[in-house]
Rosetta silent file (secondary structure, phi, psi, omega in degrees, C-alpha in Angstrom):
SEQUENCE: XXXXXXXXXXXXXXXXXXXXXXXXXXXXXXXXXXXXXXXXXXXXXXXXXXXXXXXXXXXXXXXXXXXXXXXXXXXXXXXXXXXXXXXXXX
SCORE:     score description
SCORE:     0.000 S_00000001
   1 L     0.000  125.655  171.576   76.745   97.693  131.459 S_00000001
   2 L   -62.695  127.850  167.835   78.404   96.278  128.210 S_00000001
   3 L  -133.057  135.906  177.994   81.866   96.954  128.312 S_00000001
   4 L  -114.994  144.124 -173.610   84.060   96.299  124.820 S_00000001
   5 L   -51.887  134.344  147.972   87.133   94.204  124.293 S_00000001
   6 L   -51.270  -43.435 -154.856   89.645   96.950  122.301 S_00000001
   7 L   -92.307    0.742 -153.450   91.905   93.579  121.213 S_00000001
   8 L   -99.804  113.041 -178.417   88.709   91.550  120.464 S_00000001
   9 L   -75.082  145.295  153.209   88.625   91.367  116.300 S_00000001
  10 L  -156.194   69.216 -158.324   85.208   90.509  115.165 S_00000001
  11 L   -25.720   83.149  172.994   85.546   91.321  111.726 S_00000001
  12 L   -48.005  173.505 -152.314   83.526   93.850  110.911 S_00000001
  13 L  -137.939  -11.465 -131.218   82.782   94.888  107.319 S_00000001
  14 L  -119.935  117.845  149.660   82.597   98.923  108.531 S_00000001
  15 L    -9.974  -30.464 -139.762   85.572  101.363  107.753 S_00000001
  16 L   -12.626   -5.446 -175.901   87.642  102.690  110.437 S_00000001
  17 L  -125.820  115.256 -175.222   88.853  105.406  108.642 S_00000001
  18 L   -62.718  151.573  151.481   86.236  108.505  107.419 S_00000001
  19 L     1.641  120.455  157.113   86.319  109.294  104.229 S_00000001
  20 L    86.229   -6.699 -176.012   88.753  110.944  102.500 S_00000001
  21 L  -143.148  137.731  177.723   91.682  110.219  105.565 S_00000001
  22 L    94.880 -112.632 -163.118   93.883  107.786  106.473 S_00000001
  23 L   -97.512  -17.609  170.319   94.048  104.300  104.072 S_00000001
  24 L   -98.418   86.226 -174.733   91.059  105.992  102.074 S_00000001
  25 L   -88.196  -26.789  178.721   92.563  108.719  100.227 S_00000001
  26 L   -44.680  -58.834 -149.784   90.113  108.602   97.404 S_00000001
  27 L   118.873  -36.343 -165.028   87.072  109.537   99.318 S_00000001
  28 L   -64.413  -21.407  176.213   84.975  106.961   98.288 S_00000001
  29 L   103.526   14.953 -173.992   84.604  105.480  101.707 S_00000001
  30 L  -140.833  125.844  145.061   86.472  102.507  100.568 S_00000001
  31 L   -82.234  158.940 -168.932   89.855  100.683  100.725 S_00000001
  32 L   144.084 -179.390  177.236   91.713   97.995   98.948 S_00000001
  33 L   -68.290  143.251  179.807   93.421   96.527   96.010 S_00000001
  34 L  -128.964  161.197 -144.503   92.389   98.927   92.756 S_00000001
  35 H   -91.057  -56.844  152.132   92.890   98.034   89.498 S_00000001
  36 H   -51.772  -14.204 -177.217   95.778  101.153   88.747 S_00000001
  37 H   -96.457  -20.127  169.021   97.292   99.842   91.556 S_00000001
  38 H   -73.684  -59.518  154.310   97.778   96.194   90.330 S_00000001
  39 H   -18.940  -52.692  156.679   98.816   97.654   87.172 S_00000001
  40 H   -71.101  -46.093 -167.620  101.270   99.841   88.407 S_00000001
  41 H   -72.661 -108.885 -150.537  103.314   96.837   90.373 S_00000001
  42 H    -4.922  -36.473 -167.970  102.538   94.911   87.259 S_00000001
  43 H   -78.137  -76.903 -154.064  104.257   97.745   85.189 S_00000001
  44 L   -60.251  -21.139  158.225  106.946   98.030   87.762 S_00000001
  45 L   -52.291  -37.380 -175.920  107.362   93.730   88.121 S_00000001
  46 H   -63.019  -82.199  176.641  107.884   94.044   84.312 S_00000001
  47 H   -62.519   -8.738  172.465  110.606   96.305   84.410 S_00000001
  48 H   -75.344  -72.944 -168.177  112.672   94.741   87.377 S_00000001
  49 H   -44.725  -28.093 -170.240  112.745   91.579   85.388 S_00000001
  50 H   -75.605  -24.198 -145.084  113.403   93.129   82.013 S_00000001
  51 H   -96.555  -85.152  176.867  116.050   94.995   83.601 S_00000001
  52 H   -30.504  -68.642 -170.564  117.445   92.011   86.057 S_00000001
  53 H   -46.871  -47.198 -171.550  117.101   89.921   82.349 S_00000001
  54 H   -52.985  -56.292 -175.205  119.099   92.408   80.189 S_00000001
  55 H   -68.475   -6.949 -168.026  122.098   92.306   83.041 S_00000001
  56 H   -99.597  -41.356  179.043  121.923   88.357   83.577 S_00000001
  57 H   -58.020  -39.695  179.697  122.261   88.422   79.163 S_00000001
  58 H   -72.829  -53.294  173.555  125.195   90.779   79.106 S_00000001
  59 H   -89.303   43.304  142.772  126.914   88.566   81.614 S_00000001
  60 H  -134.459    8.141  159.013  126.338   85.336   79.410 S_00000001
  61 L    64.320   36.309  146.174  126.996   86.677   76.499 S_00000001
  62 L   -78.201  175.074 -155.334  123.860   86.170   74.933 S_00000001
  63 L   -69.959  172.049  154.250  122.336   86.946   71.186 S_00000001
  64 H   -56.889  -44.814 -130.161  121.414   90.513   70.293 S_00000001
  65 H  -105.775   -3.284  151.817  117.850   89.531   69.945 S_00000001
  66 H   -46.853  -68.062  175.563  117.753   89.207   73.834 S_00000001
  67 H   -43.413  -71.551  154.294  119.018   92.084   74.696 S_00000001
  68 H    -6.052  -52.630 -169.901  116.701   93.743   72.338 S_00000001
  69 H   -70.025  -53.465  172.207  114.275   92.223   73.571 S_00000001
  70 H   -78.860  -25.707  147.677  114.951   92.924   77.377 S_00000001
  71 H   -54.387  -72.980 -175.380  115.422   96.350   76.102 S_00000001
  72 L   -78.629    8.000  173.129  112.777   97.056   74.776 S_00000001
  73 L  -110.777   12.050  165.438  110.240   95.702   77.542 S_00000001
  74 L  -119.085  -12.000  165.128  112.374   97.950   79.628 S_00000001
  75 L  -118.269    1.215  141.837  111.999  100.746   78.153 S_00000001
  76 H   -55.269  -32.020 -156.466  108.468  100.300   77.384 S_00000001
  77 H   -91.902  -10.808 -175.854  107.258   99.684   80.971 S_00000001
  78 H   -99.124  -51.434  148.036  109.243  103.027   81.588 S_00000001
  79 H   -16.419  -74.285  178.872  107.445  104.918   79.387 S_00000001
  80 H   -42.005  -40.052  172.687  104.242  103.581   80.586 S_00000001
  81 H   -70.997  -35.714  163.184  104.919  104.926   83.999 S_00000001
  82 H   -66.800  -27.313 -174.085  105.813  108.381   83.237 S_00000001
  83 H   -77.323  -56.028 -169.885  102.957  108.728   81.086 S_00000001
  84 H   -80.621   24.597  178.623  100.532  107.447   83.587 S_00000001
  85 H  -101.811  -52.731  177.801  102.498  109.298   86.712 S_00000001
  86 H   -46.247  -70.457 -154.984  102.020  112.657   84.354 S_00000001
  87 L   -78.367  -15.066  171.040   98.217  112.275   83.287 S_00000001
  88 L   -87.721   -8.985  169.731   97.786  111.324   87.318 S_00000001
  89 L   -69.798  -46.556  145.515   98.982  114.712   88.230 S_00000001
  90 L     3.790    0.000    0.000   96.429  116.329   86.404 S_00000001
């Protein structure tokens, strides 16, 4: 009689989760990094810094065209997210 280790990895290639439950919400029978999902951090990396940048410029008294600048890659990346949070509700 075979008996199997629970703690023994032996890194299977196989699923653990059916379809559609758990870490696979999709369905597809697949998990992982996805392409909207690097994107979104990417969006949301974007906007920390621009954000983080704008507040490090006001307290050094940097040009306008910073600020601007840091502005306006903060309120781009915030745009982008609402649009693509809205059209994912859909």
């Amino acid at each position: 009689m075979t008996t199997t280790d629970p703690y023994r990895l032996d890194g299977g290639a196989e699923n653990p989760y059916p379809a559609g439950t758990g870490a696979d919400r999709d369905g597809t029978g697949r998990d992982g990094v996805t392409k909207d999902g690097i994107v979104r951090t990417a969006l949301w990396l974007a906007l920390v810094i621009s954000t983080v940048g704008n507040m490090a410029a006001s307290f050094g008294a940097a040009s306008t065209e910073v600020h601007l600048v840091c502005g306006a890659v903060t309120a781009l990346c915030a745009t982008v997210l609402v649009v693509r949070h809205l059209r994912g509700r859909r």
